[in-house]
N, C-alpha and C positions, 0 to 999 in steps of 0.2 A: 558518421552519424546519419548522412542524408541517405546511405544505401540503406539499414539500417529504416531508416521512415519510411522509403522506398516499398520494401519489404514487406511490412506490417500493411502499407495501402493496399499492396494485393494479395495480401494473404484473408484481410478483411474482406473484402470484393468491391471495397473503393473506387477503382478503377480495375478496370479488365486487361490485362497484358495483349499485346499488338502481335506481339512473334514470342517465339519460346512456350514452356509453360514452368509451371510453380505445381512441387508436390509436396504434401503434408503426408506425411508416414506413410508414399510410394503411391499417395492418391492424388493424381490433377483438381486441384485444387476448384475448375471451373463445375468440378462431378461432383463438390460435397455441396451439400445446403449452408448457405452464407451466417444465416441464422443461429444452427447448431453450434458452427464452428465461434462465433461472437458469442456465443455465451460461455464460452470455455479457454477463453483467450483474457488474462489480466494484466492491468500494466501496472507496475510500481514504481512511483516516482522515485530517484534516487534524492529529490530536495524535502529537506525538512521543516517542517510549519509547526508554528507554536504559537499558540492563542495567546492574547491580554486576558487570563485568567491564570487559575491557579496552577501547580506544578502538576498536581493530581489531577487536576478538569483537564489538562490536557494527556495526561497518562491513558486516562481515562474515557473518552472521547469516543462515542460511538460505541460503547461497551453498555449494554443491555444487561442490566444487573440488580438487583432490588437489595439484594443481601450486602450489605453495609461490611460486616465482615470478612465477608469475602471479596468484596471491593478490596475491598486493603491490601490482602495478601493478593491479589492479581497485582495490583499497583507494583508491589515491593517485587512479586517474581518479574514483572517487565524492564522493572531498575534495574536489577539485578541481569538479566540478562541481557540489557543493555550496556552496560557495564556503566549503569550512574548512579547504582544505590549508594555507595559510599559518598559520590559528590552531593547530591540531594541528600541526605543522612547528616551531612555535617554544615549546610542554610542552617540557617538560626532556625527559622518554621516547620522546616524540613519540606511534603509535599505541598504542606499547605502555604508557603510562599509563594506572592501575587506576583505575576510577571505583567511588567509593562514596554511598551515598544511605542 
């Protein structure tokens, strides 16, 4: 893990390598603009967060959507493909059960 964080600091341009160099698709890394490259670089946490709100507020979450019905069927394809529509399907409320923590 710590090379791994290592990595990402100079690939960022975090810190600047002392000896050696770092190439990104055959390119010295110190040649590309730091910039470019940070807007194209994403990290996805592997821990999962879940709001004190509902099942669906959290399905939902950052989804820019107006259409109600289509809200829905977003919601059901992301259960589904996460594989929880059957377990949220069978809560008594279903999405709309409140979580609390």
């Amino acid at each position: 893990t710590l090379l791994l964080i290592l990595l990402i600091v100079f690939i960022l341009g975090l810190y600047d390598t002392t000896k050696g160099s770092i190439f990104v698709d055959g390119v010295d890394i110190k040649e590309i603009d730091v910039n470019w490259l940070r807007r194209r670089i994403v990290f996805i946490s592997q821990d999962t967060s879940l709001f004190a709100t509902t099942i669906f507020n959290n399905i939902t979450y950052g989804l820019d959507e107006n259409d109600p019905k289509r809200c829905i069927e977003e919601v059901q394809k992301a259960a589904k493909l996460a594989n929880a529509h059957n377990f949220i399907s069978a809560l008594p409320n279903g999405t709309s059960i409140q979580l609390f923590f």
